[in-house]
Every structure is written in structure tokens, then in C-alpha cells.
C-alpha positions as CSV (number, residue, x, y, z in Angstrom):
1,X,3.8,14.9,-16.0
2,X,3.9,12.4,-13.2
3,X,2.7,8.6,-14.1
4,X,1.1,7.2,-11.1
5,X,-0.4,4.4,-10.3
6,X,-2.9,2.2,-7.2
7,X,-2.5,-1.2,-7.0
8,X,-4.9,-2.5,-4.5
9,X,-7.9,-5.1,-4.7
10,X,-10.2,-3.4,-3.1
11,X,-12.1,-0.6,-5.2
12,X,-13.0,1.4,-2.0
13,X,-9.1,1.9,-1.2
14,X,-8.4,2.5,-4.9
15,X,-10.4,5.6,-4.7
16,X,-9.5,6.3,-1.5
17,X,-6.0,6.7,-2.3
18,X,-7.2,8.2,-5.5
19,X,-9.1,10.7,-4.2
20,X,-5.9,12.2,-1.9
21,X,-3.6,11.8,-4.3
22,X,-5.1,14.0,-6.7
23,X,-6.4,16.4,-4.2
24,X,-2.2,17.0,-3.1
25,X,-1.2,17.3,-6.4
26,X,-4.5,19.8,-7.5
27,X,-3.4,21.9,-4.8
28,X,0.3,21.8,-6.0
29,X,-0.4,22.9,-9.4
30,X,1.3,19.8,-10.7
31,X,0.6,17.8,-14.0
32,X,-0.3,13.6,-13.2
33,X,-1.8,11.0,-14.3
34,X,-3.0,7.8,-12.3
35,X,-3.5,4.6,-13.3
36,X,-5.7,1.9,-11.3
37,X,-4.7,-1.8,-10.7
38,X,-7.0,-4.4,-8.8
39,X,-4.1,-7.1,-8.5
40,X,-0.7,-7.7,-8.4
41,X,-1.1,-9.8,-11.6
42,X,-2.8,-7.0,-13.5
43,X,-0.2,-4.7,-12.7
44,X,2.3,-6.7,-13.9
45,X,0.7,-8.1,-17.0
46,X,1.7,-4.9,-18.9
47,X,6.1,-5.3,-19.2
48,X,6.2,-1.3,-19.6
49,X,4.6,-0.6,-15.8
50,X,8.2,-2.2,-15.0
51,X,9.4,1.0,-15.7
52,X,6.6,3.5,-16.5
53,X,5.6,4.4,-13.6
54,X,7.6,7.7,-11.4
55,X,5.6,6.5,-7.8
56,X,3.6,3.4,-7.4
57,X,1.2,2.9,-4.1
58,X,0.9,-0.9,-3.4
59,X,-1.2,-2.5,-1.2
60,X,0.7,-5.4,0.4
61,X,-2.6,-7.7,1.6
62,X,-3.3,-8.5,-2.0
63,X,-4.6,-11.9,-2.6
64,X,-2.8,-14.5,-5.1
65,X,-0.3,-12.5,-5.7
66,X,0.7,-10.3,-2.4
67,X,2.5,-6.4,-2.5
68,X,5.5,-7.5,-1.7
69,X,5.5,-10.6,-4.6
70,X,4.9,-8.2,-6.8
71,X,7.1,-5.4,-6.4
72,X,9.8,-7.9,-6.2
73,X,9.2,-8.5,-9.8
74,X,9.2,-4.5,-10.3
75,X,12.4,-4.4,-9.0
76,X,14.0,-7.3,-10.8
77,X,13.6,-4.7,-14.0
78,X,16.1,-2.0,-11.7
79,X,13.0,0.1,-11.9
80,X,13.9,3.7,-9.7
81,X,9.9,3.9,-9.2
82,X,9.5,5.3,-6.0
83,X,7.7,2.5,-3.9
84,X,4.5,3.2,-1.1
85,X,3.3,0.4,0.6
86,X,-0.1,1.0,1.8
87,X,-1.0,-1.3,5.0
88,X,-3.6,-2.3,7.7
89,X,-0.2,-4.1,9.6
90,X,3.4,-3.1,9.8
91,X,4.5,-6.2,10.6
92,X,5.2,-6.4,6.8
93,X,8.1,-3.4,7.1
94,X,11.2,-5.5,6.9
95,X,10.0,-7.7,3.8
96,X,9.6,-3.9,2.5
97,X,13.6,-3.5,2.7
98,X,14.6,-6.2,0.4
99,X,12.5,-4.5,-2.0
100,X,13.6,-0.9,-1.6
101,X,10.1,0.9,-0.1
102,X,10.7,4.7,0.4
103,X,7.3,4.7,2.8
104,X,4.4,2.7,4.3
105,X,1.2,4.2,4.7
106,X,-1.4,2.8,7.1
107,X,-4.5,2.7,5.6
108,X,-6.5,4.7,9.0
109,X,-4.6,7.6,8.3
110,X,-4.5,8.0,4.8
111,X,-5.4,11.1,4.6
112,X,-1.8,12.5,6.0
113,X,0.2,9.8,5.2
114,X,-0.3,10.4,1.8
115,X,0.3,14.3,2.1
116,X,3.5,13.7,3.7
117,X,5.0,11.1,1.6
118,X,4.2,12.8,-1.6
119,X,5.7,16.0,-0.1
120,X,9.3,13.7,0.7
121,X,8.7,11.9,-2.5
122,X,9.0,15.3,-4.3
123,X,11.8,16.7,-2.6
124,X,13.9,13.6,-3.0
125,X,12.7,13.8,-6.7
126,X,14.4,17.7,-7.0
127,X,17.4,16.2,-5.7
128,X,17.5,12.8,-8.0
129,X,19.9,14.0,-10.3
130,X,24.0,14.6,-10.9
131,X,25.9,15.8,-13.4
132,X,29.4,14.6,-14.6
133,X,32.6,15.2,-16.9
134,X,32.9,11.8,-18.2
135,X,35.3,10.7,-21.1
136,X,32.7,10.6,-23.9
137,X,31.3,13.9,-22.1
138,X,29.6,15.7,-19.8
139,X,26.2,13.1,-19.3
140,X,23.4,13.8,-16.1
141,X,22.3,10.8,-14.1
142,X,19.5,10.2,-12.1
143,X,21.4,9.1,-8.6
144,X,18.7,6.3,-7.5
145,X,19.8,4.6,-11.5
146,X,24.0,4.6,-9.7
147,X,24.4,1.3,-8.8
148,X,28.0,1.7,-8.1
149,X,31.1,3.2,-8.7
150,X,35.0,1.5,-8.6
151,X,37.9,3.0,-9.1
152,X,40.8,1.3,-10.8
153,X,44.5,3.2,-10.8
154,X,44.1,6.1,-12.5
155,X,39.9,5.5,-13.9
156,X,36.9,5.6,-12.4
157,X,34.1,3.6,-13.4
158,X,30.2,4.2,-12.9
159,X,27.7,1.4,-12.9
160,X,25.1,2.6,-14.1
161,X,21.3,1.1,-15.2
162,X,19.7,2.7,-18.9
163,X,17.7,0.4,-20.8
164,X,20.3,-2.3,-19.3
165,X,23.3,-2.2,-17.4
166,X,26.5,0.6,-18.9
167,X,29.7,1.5,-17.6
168,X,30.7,5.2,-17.5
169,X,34.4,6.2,-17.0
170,X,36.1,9.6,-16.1
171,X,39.5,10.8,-14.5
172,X,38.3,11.7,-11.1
173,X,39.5,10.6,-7.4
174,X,36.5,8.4,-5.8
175,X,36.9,11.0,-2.3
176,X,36.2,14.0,-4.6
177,X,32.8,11.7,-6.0
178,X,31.8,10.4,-2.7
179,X,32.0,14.5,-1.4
180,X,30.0,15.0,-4.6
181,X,27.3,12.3,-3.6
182,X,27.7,12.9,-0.3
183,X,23.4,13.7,0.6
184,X,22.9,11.0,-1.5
185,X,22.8,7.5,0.2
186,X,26.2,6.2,-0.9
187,X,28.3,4.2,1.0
188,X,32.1,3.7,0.9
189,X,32.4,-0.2,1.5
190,X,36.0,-0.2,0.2
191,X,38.7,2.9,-0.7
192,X,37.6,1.6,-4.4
193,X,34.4,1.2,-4.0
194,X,31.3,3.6,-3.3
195,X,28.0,1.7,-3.2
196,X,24.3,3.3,-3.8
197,X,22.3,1.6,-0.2
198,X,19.4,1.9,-2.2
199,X,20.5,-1.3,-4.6
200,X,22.1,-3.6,-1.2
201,X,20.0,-6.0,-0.4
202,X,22.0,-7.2,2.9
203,X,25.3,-7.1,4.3
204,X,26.8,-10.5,5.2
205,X,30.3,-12.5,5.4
206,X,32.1,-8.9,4.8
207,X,30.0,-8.8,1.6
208,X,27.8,-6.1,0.2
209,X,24.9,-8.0,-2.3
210,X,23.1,-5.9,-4.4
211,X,20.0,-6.2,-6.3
212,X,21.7,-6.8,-9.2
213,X,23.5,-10.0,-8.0
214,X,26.8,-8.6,-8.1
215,X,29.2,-9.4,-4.3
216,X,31.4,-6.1,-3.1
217,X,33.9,-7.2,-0.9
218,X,34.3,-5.1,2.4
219,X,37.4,-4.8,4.8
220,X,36.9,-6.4,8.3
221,X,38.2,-3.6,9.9
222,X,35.4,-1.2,7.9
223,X,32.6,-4.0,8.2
224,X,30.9,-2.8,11.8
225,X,31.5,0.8,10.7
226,X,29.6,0.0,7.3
227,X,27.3,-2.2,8.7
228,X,25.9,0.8,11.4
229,X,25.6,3.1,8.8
230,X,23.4,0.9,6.7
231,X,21.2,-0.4,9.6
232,X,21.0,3.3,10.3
233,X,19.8,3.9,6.4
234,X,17.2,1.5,6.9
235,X,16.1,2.7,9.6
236,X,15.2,6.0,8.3
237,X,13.2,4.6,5.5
């Protein structure tokens, strides 16, 4: 069953949003359940709605606390919730970037906007998961959870967030994992190192930062190449 919730303090949108949301998923046959919020503050009062929730549509003109204030505390919990911003102006879009928004829906045309993303929503859901042969054995991850993976001589490590960062290891060459990931949004920064774009926040001084605070060097003669591609991830978004 999906877990859905509206964050938005104003009760006609809530319904609004409500109203399509169920309609797209009646029509799909699919079990949900939605939850309704009428601030930032009340969604994030309960710590579970960190993680509970498989989409969440935010309004971004919110007053106190604003959309994008509080989906920045969303995503300081890794959460792989997939993000809708729902807008009367897109001059909010970049801000939306640092905190990993899969769509923005303006709130005129609500009634396909929310058809559409729901329908990309789903797909990328059918295609969120990988399987592995990892030393402790065979384990499936959800690919948006991948923060990163290294290799080290003869090991390969993924970075991995469940309940808290873990490390997973197997015997397998980082080319063979990247072709493995490769319709997956990952980025080779460095021949050790294949990075999830989903978790950078920005490139900068030949450095990849990523949402969990960690630096991954990159090569000046791979920086433009990588920093193309990324722009070119955003932009997509």
C-alpha cells in the first residue's frame, strides 16, 4: 500500500490535490493511503513522517515554516520519499535541487500535473531496486538508498543508508557495477568511485558534496566531463 501525504496550508488545495490523487490511483487499481498536513511544522512534528511516507506533495508558499524549510529537514533523515513541490511560481525550482525534488506541479494545472508525475513516480518506483552477490550474501537494495560505491584493490564497498549509514562489500570490478547501474543516475567521479546524483548536493573545487556531508574528490581532467553530465541530470528533474 502506498503512504501519501499533502502538506499545504490551505484546506482548498489539500483537497484539491486530494481529490486527483485518489482519482489516479482509483483508476489504477492501486492500494493508498493519504495523510493531510496544514503546515510544515505539523508535518514534521511526528519523527516517523521522516521516513514513512513513499511520495509526499509539498506546497512551498507555506507560512512560518516554508516547503523548501521543511523538506530540508526531511532530507537530513536520507529519507528516499519521492518529493512534489506544488507551486503558484517557479522561481522556487533551483532551491528544489538542493533538496532532491523529482517534480513541481503548478497549482493551475493540477489536474495533469498530478496524472503525469504519479505516472513517472511509478515507473521510477518499478525500477528502484537491484540485486547483489555481496560477501555476507545475496541482499536487494533500493537504488535511490546507494549513496556510493568505492572500490579499494581487490573490494568493493557500497554506501548504503538502512536505519543509519552500512557498508556492504563484494568482489566485483566497479565498470561491471556502473554497467549494472547504468539507467540509474550514477556517476563515475573517479575510476574508484561511482556516486548516486541523487545524494550531490553541488559540484565545486573538483569536489563532489553529498547530502550526507561526505567530499569525493574528482580528477581535473574528468571535472567538466562530470560537471555536464550532472547539470544535464538536473536539468531533467
Amino acid at each position: 500500500m502506498l503512504q501519501i501525504a499533502i502538506c499545504d496550508d490551505e484546506q482548498y488545495y489539500r483537497e484539491k490535490i486530494q481529490f486527483f490523487i485518489s482519482q489516479y490511483f482509483d483508476e489504477q487499481n492501486l492500494e493508498y493511503t493519504i495523510h493531510l498536513y496544514a503546515s510544515g511544522e505539523q508535518f514534521l512534528s511526528q519523527f516517523e513522517n521522516s521516513m514513512k511516507y513513499d511520495i509526499v506533495f509539498m506546497d512551498i508558499s507555506m507560512k512560518n515554516l516554508n516547503g523548501i524549510q521543511t523538506a530540508a529537514q526531511l532530507r537530513a533523515f536520507h529519507s528516499s520519499t519521492f518529493l512534489v513541490f506544488v507551486t503558484a511560481f517557479i522561481d522556487y525550482a533551483l532551491e528544489g535541487y538542493k533538496v532532491n525534488a523529482v517534480r513541481y506541479i503548478m497549482k493551475d494545472t493540477l489536474d495533469t500535473g498530478i496524472s503525469e508525475c504519479l505516472d513517472a513516480i511509478l515507473h521510477k518506483m518499478q525500477l528502484a531496486k537491484v540485486t547483489f552477490h555481496f560477501i555476507n550474501g545475496e541482499k536487494t537494495l533500493y537504488t535511490d538508498n546507494i549513496l556510493y560505491i568505492e572500490s579499494q584493490k581487490h573490494k568493493t564497498f557500497f554506501h548504503y543508508m538502512q536505519s543509519g549509514m552500512i557498508t556492504l562489500q563484494l568482489y566485483e570490478k566497479l565498470d561491471c557495477i556502473e554497467q549494472k547501474l547504468a539507467d540509474y543516475d550514477f556517476l563515475r567521479l573517479h575510476k574508484s568511485y561511482l556516486v548516486n546524483m541523487k545524494h550531490i548536493v553541488k559540484l565545486t573545487n573538483y569536489t563532489a558534496l553529498l547530502d550526507t556531508g561526505d567530499e569525493i574528490p574528482i580528477p581535473r581532467m574528468r571535472y567538466q566531463a562530470v560537471r555536464e553530465r550532472f547539470t544535464a541530470y538536473k536539468g531533467k528533474l
